[in-house]
Every structure is written in structure tokens, then in C-alpha cells.
C-alpha positions, -999 to +999 in steps of 0.1 A: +080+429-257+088+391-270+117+386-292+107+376-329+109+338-335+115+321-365+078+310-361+068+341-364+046+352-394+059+374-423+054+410-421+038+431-450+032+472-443+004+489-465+007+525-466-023+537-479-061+555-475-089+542-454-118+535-477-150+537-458-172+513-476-142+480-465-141+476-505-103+489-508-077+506-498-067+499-462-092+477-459-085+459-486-055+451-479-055+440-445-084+417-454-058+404-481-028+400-459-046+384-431-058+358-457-022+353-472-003+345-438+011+377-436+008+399-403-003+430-417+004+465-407-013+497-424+001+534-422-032+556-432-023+585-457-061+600-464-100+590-453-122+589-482-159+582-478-181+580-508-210+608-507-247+589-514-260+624-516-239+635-543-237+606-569-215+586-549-188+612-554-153+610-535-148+628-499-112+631-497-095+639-460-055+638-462-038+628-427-013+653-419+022+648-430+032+650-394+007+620-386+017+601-415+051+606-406+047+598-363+029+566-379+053+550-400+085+559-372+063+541-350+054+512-370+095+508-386+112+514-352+089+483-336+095+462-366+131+469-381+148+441-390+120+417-402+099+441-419+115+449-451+084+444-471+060+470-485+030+482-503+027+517-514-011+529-520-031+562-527-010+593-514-036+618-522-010+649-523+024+659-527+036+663-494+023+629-483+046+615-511+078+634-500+067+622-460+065+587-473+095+587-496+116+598-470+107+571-446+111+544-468+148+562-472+152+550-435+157+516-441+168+492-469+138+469-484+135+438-501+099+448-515+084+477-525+050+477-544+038+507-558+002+504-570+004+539-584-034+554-580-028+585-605-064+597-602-073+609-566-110+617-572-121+648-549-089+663-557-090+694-579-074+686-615-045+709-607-039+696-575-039+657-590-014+666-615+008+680-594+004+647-572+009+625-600+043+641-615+052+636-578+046+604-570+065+593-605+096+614-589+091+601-560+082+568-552+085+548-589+124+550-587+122+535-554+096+509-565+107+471-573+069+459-581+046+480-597+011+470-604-007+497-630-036+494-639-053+505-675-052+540-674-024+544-652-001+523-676-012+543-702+002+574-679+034+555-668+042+547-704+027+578-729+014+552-747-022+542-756-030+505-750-061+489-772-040+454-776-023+431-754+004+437-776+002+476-764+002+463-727+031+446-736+050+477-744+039+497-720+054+472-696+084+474-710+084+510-710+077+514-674+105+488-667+127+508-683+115+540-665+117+523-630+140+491-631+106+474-612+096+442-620+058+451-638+021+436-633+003+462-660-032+448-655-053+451-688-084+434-669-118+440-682-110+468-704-097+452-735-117+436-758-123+396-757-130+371-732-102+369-709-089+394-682-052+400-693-025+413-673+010+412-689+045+409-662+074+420-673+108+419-650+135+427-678+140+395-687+105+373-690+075+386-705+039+363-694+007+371-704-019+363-678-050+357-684-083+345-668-117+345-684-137+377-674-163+381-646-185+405-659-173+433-674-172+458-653-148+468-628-151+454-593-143+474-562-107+468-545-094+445-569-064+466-577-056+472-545-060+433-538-043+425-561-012+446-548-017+434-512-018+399-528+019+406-545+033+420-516+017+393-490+037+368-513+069+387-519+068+389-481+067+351-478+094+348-501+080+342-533+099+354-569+080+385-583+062+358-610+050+335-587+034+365-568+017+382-598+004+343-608-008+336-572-024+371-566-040+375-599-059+339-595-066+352-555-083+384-568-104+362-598-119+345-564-125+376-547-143+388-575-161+357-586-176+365-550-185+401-546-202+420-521-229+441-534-245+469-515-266+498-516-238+517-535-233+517-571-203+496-574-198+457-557-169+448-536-144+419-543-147+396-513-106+383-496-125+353-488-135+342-519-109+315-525-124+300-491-158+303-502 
């Protein structure tokens, strides 16, 4: 094996589910980190394939702990020392959260991004709860980044958000929960004609905001839009600079969706060469 040069490009580990359709997850954010300059790695926690036979409805496959595990010893015993960068993606159950939160306890990082998916659809409700009170043990005290979307800030911060005011607080709130810097992404869901996302890192509050495309929710743009923030952290950007940089990178990607046979488009990595 060669040694690792200083020419050598940064490293950015996704752990995270395989999403069948290429729209997100995995996918997603390997298409993302190839496009940033980053040399991407994934771990896979779960397969999930959307069924056309039962109104598009989630098929959800966990890997086995013991897989996840075997993947991630692999993947931080070939890379330790340069890879200290890290995105944290759908765990599906609570013993894939305890796997992956004990290997990230193997190592010190510089980055991790939790893009905390608090709805696993396939799951039973019980089972999902039980996920999401673990994952917010878990993983969101080790976080540094973390990149909620709507609902999911709305979860993090038992707080209903109507406003950008209201995403403003519930940034706060979830900075004060996890000491992470904080992208909560309003997007299309509040009223107006801008797509807002609010950071907050303790000390400076900026509203993003881009005009909408559409109104509806585009495949894979919240997990783009992770991969995007942890591409640049990786390459040694501050946490703002990645949340400005990603946020315009995913308004590209959606500007030029793929659309399919499914019900849903697909933000497109290569939009911002398009």
C-alpha cells in the first residue's frame, strides 16, 4: 500500500443506508463527495428499496450490527490518521446506533455530521421511537454539525416552528442540547418565497435563504446537503462557510432534478456543472 501524500485528496466517511433508486442516502452522498474533491468512503447501515406495488412504500433491510461493525474497523484501520471526518446518516435501529457510536469512540474527530433521520419509514412506530430516543443519546452528544431538517428540528427542540423566527429558536435549542454547530433547514415548508435554513454555532446566528424551486420536497437534498457540509469541513472549511457553500450546491442539484417513474424527483450532484 502507498504512503499518503500531501497531494492526496481529503477524506469524508458517510455512514449511512443504500437507497435503491441513487436519489439519497449512500448514493447521495458519494455522488456529493466525488463532486466536492473529497475521496469518499461509505459504511452501509440498512437497504431500503421503495415498493411500486405498494404506493411507493419503504422496504427497510438493517445490515447486521456485526457487518456494520467489520465495515467501519476495516474502513478506520486503513485510514487512521487522515480520516477524521464524518457524516452520520439513517441508522434504522437501536443497535446499529450503539455499533456506530462505539466506533466513532475509537478515534478522535475533527467532524462529525449528524443528519439525524428521526422517521425510518417501514419501521413499526414503536420500534422508531425507540430508535429516535436512541440516536439523541447516542450520537447528538458526539455530533459537532447537525443538519435537521423541518420536522426533525421540531423533535430535537420540542418546539413547533411556523416562523423563521421559530427556526431560530429551535437552533438555539438544539445547540444548547448538543454543543454542535446547527444547519436547521426550514426549506420549502415555511411560508414565502425563499427556502430558509437558519446556522447557529453559539455565537453567530445567519439566515440562509435562496428563492424556492417548486414547492415540494426534492429527493436527497437533505442528505446532499449533509455530504456537502462534511465534503467541505473535510477540506478545511469553518462550519459557516460549509453550510453557505453546501446550501447554494444542493439549490443546483435541485434546480436540476432527475424525474422518474416514481412519485418523487431526485436532486442531481451535477447540477452546479450543468
Amino acid at each position: 500500500m502507498g504512503d499518503m501524500t500531501t497531494s492526496s485528496p481529503a477524506i469524508a466517511l458517510s455512514i449511512a443506508g443504500s437507497e435503491a433508486t441513487g436519489g439519497a442516502g449512500a448514493q447521495a452522498d458519494l455522488k456529493t463527495f466525488e463532486e466536492l474533491g473529497t475521496f469518499g468512503i461509505i459504511a452501509l447501515t440498512c437497504i431500503v428499496s421503495f415498493d411500486p406495488k405498494n404506493n411507493w412504500g419503504h422496504r427497510f433491510v438493517p445490515v447486521a450490527p456485526q457487518v456494520i461493525a467489520d465495515q467501519l474497523e476495516a474502513i478506520q484501520t486503513a485510514y487512521a490518521g487522515p480520516l477524521d471526518t464524518v457524516k452520520v446518516g439513517m441508522m434504522g435501529t437501536p443497535d446499529t446506533i450503539e455499533t456506530v457510536a462505539a466506533a466513532l469512540s475509537n478515534q478522535e474527530w475533527a467532524n462529525v455530521v449528524l443528519d439525524p433521520v428521526l422517521i425510518c419509514k417501514g419501521q413499526e412506530p414503536g420500534a422508531a421511537l425507540d430508535t429516535d430516543q436512541a440516536l439523541q443519546a447516542k450520537l447528538l452528544p458526539k455530533a459537532t454539525f447537525v443538519t435537521p431538517n423541518h420536522f426533525e428540528a421540531e423533535v430535537l427542540s420540542g418546539t413547533t416552528i411556523n416562523s423563521v423566527e421559530d427556526l431560530k429558536e429551535a437552533a438555539r435549542i438544539i445547540h444548547a442540547k448538543s454543543g454542535a454547530a446547527v444547519l436547521a433547514k426550514g426549506g420549502v415548508r415555511l411560508e414565502g418565497p425563499d427556502a430558509i435554513d437558519v446556522f447557529f454555532d453559539g455565537e453567530t446566528m445567519e439566515v440562509l435563504a435562496t428563492p424556492k424551486v417548486g414547492e415540494v420536497a426534492v429527493s436527497g437534498a437533505g442528505c446532499s446537503l449533509a455530504a456537502a457540509v462534511t465534503a467541505l469541513l473535510a477540506k478545511g472549511h469553518t462550519p459557516l462557510q460549509a453550510a453557505v457553500e453546501a446550501k447554494a450546491f444542493v439549490t443546483e442539484a435541485i434546480k436540476n432534478r432527475v424525474a422518474s417513474a416514481a412519485p418523487f424527483e431526485a436532486v442531481y450532484q451535477g447540477g452546479a456543472r450543468a
